[in-house]
gemmi code that builds the backbone of each chain (N, CA, C; Angstrom):
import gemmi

chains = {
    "A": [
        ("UNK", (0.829, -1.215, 0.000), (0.000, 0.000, 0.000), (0.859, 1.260, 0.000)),
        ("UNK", (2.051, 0.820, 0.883), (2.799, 2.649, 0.983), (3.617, 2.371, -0.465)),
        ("UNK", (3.465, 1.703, -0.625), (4.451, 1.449, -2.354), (3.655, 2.252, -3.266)),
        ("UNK", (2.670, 1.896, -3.322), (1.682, 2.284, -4.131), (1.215, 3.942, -4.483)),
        ("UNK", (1.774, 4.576, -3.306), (1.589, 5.694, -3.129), (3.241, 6.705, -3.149)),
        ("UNK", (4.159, 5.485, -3.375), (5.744, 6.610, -3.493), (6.082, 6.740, -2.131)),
        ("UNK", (5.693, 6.082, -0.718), (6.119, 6.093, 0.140), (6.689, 4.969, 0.619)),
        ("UNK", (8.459, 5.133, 1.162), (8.843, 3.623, 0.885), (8.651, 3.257, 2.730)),
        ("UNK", (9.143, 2.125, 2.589), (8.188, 1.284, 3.920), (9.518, 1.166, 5.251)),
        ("UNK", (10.335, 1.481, 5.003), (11.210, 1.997, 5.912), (10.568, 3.127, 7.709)),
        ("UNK", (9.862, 3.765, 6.516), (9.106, 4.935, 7.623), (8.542, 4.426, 8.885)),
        ("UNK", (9.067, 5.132, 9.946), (8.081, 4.797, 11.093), (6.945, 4.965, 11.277)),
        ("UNK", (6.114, 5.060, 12.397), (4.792, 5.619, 12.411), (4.770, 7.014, 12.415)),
        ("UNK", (5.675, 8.056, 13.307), (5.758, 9.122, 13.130), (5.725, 9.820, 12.082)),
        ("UNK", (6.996, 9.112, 11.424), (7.284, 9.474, 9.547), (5.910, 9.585, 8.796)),
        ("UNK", (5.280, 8.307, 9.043), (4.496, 8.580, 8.493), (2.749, 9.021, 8.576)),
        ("UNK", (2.883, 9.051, 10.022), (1.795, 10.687, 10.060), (2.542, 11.841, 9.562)),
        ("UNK", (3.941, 12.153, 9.533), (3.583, 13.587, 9.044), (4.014, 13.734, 7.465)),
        ("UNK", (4.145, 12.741, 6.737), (3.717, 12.356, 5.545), (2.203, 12.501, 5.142)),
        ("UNK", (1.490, 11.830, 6.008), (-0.285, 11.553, 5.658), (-0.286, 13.234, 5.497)),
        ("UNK", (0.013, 13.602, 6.700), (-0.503, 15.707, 7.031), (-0.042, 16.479, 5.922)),
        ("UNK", (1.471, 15.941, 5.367), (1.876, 16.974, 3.934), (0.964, 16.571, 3.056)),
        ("UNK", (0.561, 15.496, 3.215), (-0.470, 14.897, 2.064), (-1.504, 15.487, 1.815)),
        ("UNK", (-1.735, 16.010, 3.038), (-3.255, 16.790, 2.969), (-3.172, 17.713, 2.853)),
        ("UNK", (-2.666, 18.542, 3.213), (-1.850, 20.173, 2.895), (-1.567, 20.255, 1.549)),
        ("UNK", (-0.853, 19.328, 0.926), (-0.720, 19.555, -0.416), (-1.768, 19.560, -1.418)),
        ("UNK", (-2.554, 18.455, -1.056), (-4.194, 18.396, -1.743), (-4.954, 19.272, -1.680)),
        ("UNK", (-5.077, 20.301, -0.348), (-5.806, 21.352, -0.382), (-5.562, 22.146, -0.720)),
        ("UNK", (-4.385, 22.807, -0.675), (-3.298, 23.179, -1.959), (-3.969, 24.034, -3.616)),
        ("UNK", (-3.622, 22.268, -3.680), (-4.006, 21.694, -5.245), (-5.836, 22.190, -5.563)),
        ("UNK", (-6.344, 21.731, -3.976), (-7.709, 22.204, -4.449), (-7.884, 24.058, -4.411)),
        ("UNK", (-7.682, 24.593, -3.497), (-7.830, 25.874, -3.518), (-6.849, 27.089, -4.413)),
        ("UNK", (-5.751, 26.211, -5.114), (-5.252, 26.608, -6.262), (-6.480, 26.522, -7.525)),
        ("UNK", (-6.964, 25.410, -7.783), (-7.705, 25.887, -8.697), (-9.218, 26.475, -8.744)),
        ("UNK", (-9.428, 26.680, -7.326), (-10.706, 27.868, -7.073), (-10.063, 28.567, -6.843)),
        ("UNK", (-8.786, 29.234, -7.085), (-8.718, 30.915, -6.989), (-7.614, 31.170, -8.355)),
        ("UNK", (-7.146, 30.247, -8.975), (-5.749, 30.520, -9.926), (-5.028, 31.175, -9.605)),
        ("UNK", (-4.191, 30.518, -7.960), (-2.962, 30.809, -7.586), (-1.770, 29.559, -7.691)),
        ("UNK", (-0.737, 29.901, -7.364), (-0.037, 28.624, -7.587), (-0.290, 27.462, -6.613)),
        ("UNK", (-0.458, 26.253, -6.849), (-0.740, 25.370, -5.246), (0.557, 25.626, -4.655)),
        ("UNK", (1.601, 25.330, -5.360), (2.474, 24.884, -4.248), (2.827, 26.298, -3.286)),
        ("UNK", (2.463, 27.910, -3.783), (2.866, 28.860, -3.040), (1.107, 28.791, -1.404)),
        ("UNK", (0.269, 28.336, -2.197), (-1.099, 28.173, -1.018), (-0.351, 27.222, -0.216)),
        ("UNK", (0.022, 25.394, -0.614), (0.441, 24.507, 0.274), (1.691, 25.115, 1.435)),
        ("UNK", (2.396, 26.147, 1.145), (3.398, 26.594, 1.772), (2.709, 27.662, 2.575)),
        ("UNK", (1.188, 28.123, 2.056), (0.375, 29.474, 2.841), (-0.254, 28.508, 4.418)),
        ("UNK", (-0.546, 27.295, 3.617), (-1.191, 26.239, 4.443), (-0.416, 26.001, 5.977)),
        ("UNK", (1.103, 25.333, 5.333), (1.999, 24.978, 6.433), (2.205, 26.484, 7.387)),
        ("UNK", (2.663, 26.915, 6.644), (2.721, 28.458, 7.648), (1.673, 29.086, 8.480)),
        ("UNK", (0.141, 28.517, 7.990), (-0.819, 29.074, 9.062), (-1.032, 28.143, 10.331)),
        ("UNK", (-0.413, 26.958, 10.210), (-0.633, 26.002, 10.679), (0.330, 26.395, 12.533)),
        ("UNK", (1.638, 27.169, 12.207), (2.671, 27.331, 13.170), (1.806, 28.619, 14.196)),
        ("UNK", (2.447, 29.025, 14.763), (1.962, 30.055, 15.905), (2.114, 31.189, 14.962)),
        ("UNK", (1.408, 32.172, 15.489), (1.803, 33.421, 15.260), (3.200, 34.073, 15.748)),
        ("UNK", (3.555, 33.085, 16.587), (5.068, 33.951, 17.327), (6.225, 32.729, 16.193)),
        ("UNK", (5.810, 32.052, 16.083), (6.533, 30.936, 15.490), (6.740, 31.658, 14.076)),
        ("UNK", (5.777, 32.037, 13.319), (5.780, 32.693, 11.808), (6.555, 33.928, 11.980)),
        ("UNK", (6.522, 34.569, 13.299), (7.128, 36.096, 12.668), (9.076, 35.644, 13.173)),
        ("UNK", (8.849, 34.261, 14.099), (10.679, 33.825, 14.465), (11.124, 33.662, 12.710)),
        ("UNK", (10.122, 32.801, 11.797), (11.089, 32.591, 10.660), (11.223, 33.540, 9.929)),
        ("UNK", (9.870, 34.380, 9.733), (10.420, 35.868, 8.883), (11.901, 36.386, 9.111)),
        ("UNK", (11.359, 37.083, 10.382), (12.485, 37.636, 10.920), (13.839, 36.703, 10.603)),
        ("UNK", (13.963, 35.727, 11.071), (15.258, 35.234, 10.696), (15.821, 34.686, 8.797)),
        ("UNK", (14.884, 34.729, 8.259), (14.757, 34.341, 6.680), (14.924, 35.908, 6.623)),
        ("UNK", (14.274, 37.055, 6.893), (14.508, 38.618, 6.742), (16.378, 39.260, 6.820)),
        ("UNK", (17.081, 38.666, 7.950), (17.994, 38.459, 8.382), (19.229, 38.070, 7.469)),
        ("UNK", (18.904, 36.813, 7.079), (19.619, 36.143, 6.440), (19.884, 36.221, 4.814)),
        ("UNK", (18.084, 36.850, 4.698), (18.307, 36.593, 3.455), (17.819, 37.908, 2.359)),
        ("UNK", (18.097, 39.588, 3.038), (17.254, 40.801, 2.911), (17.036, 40.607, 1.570)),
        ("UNK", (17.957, 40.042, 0.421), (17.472, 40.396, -0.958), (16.266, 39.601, -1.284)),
        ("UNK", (15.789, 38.573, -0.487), (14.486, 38.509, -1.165), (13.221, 39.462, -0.484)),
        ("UNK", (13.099, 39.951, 0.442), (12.593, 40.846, 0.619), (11.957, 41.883, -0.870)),
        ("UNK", (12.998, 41.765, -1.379), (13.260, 43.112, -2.621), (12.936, 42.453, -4.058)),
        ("UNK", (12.528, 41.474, -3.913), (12.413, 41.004, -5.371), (11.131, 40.906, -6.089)),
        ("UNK", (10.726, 41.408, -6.977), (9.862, 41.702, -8.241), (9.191, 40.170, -8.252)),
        ("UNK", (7.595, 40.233, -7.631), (6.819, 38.980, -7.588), (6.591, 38.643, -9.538)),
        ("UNK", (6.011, 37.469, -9.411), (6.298, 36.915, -10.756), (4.626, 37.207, -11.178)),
        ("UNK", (4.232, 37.706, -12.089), (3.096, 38.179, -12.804), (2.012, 37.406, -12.934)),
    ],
    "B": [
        ("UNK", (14.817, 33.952, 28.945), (13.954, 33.250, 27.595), (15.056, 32.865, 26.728)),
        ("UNK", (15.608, 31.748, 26.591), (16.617, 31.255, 25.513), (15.856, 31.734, 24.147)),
        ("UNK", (14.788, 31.029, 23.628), (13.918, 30.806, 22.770), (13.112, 32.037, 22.386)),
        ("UNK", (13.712, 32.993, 23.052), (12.613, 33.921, 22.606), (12.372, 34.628, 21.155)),
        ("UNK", (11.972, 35.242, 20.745), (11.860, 36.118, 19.328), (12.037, 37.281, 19.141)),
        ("UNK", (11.723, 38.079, 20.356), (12.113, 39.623, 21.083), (13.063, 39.377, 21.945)),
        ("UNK", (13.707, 40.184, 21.830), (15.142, 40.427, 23.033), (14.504, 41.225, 24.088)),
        ("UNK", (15.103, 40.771, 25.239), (14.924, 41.030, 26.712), (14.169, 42.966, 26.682)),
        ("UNK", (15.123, 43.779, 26.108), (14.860, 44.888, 25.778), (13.281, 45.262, 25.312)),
        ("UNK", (13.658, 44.544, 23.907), (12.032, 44.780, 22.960), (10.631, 44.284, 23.883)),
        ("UNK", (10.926, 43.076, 24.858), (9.693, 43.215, 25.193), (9.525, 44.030, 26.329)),
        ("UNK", (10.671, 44.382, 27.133), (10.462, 45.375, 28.307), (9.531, 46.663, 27.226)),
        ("UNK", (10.082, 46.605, 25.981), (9.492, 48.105, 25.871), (8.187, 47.882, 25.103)),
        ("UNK", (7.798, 46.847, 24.582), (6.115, 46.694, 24.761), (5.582, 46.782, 26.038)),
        ("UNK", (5.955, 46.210, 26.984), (5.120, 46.640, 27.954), (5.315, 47.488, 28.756)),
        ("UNK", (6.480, 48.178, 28.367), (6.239, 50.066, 29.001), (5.296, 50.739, 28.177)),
        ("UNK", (5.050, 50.130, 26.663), (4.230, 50.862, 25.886), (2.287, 50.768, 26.512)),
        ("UNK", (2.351, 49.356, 26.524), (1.200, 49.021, 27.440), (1.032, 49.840, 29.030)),
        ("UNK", (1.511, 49.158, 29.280), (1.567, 49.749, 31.029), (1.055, 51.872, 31.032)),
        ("UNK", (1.618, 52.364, 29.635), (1.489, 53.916, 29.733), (0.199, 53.762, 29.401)),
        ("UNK", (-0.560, 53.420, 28.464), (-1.402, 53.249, 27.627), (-0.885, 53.826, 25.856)),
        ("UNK", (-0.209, 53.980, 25.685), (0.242, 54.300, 24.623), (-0.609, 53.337, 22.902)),
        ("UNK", (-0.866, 54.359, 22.510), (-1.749, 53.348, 21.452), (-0.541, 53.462, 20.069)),
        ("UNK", (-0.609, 52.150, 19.830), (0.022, 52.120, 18.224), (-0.207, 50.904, 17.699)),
        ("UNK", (0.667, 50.847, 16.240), (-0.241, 49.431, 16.015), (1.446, 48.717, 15.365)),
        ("UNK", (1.552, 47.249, 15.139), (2.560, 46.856, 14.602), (1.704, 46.570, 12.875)),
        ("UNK", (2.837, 47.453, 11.962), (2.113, 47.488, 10.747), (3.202, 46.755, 9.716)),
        ("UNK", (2.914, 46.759, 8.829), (3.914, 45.920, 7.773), (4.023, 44.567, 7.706)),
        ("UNK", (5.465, 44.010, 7.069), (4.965, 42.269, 6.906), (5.353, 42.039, 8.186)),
        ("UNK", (5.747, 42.561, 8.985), (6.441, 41.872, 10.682), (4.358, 41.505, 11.132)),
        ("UNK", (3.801, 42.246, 11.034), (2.268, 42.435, 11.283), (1.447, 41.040, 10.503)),
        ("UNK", (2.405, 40.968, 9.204), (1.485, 40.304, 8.282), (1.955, 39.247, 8.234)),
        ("UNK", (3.381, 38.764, 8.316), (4.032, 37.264, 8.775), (2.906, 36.891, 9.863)),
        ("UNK", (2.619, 37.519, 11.136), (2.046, 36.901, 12.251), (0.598, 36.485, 12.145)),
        ("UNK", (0.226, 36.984, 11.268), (-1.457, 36.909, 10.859), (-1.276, 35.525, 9.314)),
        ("UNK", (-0.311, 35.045, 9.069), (-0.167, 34.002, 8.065), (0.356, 34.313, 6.792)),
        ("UNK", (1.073, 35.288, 6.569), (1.363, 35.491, 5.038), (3.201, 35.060, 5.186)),
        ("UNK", (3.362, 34.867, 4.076), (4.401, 33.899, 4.224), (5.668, 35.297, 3.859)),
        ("UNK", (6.702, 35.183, 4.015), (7.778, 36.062, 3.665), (9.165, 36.611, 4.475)),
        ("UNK", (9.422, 37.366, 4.045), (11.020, 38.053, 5.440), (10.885, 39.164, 5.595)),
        ("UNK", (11.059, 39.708, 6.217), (11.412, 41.299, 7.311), (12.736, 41.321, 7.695)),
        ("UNK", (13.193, 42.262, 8.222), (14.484, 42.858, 8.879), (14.079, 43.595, 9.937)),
        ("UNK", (12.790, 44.075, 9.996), (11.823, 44.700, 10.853), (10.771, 44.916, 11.511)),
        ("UNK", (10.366, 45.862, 12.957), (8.921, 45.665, 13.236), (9.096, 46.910, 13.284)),
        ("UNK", (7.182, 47.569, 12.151), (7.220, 48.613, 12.039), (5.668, 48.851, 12.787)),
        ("UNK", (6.067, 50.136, 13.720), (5.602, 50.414, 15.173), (4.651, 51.884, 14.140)),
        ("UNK", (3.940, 51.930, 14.140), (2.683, 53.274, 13.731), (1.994, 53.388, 15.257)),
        ("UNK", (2.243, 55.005, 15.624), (2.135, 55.385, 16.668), (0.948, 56.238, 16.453)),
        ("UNK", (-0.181, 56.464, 17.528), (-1.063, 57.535, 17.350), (-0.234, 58.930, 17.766)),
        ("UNK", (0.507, 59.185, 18.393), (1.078, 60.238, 18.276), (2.598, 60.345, 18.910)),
        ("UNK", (3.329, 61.062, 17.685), (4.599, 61.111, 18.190), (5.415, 62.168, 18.987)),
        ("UNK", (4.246, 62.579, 19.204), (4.460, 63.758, 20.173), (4.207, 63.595, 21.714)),
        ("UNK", (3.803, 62.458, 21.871), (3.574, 62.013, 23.072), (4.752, 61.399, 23.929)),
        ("UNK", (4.603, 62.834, 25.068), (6.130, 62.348, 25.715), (6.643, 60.981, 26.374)),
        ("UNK", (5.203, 60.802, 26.413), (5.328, 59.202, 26.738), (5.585, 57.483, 26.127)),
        ("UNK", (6.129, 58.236, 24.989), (6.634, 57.552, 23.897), (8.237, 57.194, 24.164)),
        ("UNK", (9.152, 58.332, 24.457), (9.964, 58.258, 24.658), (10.230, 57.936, 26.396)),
        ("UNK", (9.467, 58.338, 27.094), (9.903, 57.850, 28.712), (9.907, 56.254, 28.592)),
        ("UNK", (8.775, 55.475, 27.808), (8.865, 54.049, 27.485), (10.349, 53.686, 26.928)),
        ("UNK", (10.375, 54.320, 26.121), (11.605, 53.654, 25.008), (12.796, 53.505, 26.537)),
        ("UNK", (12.911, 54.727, 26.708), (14.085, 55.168, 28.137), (13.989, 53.958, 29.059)),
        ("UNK", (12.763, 53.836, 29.621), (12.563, 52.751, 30.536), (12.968, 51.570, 30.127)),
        ("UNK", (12.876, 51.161, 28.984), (13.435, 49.817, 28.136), (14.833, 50.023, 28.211)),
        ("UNK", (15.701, 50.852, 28.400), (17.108, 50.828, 27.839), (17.233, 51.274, 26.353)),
        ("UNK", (16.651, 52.111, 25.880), (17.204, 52.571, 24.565), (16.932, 54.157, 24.498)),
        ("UNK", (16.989, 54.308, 23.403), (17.251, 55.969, 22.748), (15.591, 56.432, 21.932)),
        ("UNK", (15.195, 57.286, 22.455), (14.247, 58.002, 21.662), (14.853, 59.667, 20.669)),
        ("UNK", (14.347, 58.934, 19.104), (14.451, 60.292, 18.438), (13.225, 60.681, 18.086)),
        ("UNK", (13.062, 61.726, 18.647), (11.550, 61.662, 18.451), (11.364, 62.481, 16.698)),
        ("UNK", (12.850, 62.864, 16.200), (12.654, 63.647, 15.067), (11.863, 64.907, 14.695)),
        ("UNK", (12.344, 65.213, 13.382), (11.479, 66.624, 13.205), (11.476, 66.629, 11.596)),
        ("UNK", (10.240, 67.184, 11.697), (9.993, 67.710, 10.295), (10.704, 67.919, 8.996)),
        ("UNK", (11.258, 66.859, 8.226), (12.369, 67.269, 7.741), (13.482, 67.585, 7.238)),
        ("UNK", (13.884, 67.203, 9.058), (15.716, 67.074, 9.304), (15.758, 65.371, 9.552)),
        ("UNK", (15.370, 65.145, 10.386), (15.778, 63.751, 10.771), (14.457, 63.006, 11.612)),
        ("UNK", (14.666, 61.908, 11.167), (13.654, 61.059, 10.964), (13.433, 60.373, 12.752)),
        ("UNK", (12.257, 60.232, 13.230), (12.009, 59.628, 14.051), (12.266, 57.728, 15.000)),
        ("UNK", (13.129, 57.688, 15.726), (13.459, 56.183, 15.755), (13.854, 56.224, 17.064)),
        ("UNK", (13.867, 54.696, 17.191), (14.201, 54.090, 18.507), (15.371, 52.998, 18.370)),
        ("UNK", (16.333, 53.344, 19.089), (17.415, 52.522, 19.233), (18.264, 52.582, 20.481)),
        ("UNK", (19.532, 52.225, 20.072), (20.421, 52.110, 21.313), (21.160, 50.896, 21.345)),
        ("UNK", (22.405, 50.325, 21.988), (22.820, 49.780, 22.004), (21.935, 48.026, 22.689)),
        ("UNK", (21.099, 48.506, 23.492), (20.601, 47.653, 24.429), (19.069, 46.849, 23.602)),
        ("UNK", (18.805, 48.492, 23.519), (17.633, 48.149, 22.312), (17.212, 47.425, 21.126)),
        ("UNK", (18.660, 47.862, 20.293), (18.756, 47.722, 19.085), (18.088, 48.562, 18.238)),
        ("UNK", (17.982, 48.206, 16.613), (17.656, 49.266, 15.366), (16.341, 48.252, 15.162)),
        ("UNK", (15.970, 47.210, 15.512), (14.900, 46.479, 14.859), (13.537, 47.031, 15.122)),
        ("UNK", (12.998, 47.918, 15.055), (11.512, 48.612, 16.038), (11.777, 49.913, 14.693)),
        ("UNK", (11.126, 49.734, 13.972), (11.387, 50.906, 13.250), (10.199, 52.067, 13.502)),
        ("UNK", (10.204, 52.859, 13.547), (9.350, 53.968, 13.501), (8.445, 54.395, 11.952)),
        ("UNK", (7.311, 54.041, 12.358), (6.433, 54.493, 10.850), (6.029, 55.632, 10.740)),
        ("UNK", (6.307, 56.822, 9.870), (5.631, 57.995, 10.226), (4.569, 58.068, 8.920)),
        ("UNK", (4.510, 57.517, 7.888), (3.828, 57.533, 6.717), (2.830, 56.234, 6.447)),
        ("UNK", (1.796, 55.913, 6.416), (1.353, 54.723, 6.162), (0.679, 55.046, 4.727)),
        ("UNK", (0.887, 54.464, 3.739), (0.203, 54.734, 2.182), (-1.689, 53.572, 2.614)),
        ("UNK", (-2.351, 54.691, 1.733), (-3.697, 54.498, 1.772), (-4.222, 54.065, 3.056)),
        ("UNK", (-4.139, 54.975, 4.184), (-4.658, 54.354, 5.735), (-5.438, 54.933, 5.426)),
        ("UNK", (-6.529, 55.035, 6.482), (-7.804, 56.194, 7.019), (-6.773, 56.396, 8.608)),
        ("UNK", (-7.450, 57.523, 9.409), (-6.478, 58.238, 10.561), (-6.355, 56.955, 11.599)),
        ("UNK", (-5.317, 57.072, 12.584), (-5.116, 56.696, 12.930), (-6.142, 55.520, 14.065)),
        ("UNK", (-6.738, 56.575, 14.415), (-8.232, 56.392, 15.515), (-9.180, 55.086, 14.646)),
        ("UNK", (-9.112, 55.456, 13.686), (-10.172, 54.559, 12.416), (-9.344, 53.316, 11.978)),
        ("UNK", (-8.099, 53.038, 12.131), (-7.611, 51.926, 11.710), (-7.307, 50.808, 13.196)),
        ("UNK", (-7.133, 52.177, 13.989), (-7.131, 50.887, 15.323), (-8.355, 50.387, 15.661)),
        ("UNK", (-9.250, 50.849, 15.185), (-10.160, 50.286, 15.486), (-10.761, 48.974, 15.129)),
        ("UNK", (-9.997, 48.171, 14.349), (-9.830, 47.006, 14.014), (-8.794, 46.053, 14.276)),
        ("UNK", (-8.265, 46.868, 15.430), (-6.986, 45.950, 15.713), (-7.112, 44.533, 15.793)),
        ("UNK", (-5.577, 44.019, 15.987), (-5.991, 42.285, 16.345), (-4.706, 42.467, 17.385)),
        ("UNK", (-5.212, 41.380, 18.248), (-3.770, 41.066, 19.153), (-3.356, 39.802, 19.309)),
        ("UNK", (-1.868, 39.668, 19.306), (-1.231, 38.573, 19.346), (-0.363, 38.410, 20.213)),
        ("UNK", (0.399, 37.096, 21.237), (1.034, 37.509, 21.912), (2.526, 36.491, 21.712)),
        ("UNK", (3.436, 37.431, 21.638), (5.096, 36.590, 21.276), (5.738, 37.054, 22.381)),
        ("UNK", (6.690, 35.829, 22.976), (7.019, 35.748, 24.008), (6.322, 36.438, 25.226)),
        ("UNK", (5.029, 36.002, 25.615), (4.110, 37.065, 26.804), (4.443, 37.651, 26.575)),
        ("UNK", (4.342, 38.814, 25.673), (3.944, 40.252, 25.392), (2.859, 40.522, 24.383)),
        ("UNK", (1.816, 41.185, 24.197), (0.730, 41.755, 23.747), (0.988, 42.363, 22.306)),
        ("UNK", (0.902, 42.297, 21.408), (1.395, 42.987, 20.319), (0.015, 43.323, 19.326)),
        ("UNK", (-0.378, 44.808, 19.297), (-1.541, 45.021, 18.605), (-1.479, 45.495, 16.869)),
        ("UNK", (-1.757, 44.592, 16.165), (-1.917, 44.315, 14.931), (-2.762, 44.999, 13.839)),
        ("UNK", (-2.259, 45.425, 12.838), (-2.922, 46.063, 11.886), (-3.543, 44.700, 11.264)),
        ("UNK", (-5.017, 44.609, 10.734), (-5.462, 43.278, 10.120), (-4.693, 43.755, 8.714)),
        ("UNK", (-4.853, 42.140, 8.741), (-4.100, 41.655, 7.290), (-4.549, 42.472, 5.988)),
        ("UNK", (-6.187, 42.611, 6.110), (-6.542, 42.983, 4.947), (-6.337, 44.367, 4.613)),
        ("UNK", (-5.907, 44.981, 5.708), (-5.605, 46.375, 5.555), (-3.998, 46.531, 5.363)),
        ("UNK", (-3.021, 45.697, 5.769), (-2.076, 45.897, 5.075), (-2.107, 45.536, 3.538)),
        ("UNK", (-2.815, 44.750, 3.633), (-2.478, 44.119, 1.833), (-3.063, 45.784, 1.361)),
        ("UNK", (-3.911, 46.442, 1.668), (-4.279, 47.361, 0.566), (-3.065, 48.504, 1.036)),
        ("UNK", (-2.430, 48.498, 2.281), (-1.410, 49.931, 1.940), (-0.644, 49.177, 1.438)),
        ("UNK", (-0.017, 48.302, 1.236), (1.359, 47.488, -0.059), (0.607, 47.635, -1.474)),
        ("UNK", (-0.634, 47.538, -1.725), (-1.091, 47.537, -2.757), (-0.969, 49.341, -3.639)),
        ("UNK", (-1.398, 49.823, -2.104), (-0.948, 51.676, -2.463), (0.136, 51.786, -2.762)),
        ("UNK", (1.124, 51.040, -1.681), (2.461, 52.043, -2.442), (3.243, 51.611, -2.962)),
        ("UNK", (2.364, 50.061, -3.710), (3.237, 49.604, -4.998), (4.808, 49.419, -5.266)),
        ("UNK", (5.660, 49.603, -4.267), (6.918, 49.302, -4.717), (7.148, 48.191, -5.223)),
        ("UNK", (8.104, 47.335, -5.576), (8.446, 45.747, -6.057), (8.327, 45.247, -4.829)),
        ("UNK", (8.909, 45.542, -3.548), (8.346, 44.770, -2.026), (7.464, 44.745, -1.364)),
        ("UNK", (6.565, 45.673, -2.186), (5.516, 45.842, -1.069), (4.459, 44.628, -2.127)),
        ("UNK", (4.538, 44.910, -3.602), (3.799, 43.971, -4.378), (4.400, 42.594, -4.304)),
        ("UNK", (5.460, 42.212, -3.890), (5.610, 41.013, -3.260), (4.821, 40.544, -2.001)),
        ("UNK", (4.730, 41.405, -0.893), (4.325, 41.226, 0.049), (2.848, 40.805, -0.577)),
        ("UNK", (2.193, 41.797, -1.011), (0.883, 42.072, -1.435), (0.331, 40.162, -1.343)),
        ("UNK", (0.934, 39.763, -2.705), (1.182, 38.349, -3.116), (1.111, 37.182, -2.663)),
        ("UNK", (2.314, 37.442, -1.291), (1.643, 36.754, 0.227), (0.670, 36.613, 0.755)),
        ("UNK", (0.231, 38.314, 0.744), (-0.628, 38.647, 1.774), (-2.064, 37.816, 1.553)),
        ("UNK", (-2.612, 37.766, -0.320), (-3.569, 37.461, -0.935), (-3.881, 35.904, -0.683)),
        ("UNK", (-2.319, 35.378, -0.747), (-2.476, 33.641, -0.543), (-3.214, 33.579, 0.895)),
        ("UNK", (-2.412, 34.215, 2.027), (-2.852, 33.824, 2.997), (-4.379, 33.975, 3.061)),
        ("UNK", (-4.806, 35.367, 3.267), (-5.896, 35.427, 2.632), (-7.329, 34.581, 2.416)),
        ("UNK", (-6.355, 34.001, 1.060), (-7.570, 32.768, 0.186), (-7.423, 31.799, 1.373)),
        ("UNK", (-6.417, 31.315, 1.794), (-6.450, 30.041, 2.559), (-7.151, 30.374, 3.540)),
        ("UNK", (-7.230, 31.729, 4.502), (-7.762, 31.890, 5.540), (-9.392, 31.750, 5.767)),
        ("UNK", (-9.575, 32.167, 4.409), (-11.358, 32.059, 4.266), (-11.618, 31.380, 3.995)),
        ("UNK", (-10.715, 30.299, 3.271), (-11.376, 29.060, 3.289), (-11.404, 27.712, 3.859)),
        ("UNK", (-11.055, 28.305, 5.112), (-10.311, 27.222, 6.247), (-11.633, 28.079, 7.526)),
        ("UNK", (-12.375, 27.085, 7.916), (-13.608, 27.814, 8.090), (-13.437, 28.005, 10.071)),
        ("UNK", (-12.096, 27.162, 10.336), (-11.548, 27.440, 11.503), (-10.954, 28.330, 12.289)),
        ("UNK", (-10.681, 29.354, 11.081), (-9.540, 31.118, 11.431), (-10.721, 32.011, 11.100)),
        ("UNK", (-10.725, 33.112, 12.644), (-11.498, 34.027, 12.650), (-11.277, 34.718, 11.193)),
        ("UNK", (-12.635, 35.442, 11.151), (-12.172, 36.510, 9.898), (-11.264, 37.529, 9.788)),
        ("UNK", (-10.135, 38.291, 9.095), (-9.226, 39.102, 9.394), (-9.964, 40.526, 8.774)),
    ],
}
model = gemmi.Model(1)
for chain_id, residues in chains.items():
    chain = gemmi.Chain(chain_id)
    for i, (resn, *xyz) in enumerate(residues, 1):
        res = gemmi.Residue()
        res.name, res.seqid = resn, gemmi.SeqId(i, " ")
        for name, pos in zip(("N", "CA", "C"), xyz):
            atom = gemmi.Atom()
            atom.name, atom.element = name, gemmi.Element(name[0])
            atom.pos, atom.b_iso = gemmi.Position(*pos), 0.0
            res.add_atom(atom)
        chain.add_residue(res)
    model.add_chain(chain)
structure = gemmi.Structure()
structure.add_model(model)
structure.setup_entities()
């Protein structure tokens, strides 16, 4: 069954609950990408990120802000 | 606080800001990361109801840092210091607000490391990035919209 799906069987149980959870994140994704014609994979990444704390989201800004100011500055894609 | 996200400083001086009653709001993506939009900052930008309020700067003081309260002009309004730091930026311009009184009035609050932090809603930043159109702010914008869609349609997150 996990063959069947691209998940190899090595995985623990942990592994693979949070496999099942990207699974679903990504699907909803996929679904609310095409009721709004945004990209899924930038929603599936809107998904994971609403999912963390509010203090948790502004630790990675801030430190992705930090690390990495030139994307801050870059010209979104049309 | 090993773990914290604010330095010892920054949150002493939220809650000198609290404790005065001092009204302002945290605006920009530091505001809009915390409400779900995905992206980076270098900053938290602090929109004050008034910067003339001496009690703006007795806070900052009480925290360990430097108040400029600026002028017209010459030099620009900020809070720093060695203890403080440069990260708390001072907003004196917000593109497409209504006054100050009228936008807090929708605040949201959030709290990082026990401290209180009062929030411009999301949907009102997306429209001042949308006003002042730079290439970062229409990035932000971009974010702001995903989060947004996901938020309304995730029937579990209050409305923003």
């Amino acid at each position: 069954m996990r063959y069947d799906r691209g998940v190899p069987e090595s995985l623990t149980a942990a592994e693979e609950d949070w496999v099942a959870v990207d699974d679903r994140l990504r699907a909803r994704g996929r679904e609310l990408a095409e009721q709004s014609g945004r990209d899924p994979d930038d929603l599936y990444r809107t998904l994971k990120h609403l999912s963390r704390s509010p203090a948790e989201r502004l630790r990675i800004g801030l430190r992705h802000g930090r690390l990495h100011p030139q994307h801050r500055r870059a010209v979104p894609h049309p | 606080m090993d773990d914290s996200i604010l330095s010892t400083a920054e949150r002493c001086l939220i809650r000198e800001l609290e404790a005065r009653g001092i009204r302002y709001l945290v605006v920009g993506m530091s505001a809009a990361l915390m409400q779900g939009a995905r992206g980076a900052t270098e900053d938290i930008d602090l929109w004050f109801e008034s910067l003339s309020d001496p009690r703006v700067g007795e806070a900052v003081r009480a925290a360990g840092g430097i108040w400029v309260p600026g002028s017209f002009g010459a030099t620009a309004p900020r809070i720093g210091g060695d203890e403080l730091g440069d990260r708390f930026d001072v907003v004196t311009h917000m593109d497409g607000m209504e006054s100050f009184a009228e936008e807090y009035a929708g605040v949201r609050f959030e709290v990082v490391d026990d401290v209180r932090l009062p929030l411009l809603p999301l949907r009102r930043i997306l429209h001042s990035k949308k006003v002042a159109g730079r290439p970062k702010d229409l990035l932000a914008a971009h974010a702001i919209e995903d989060a947004l869609i996901v938020i309304e349609a995730e029937t579990t997150q209050e409305p923003v």
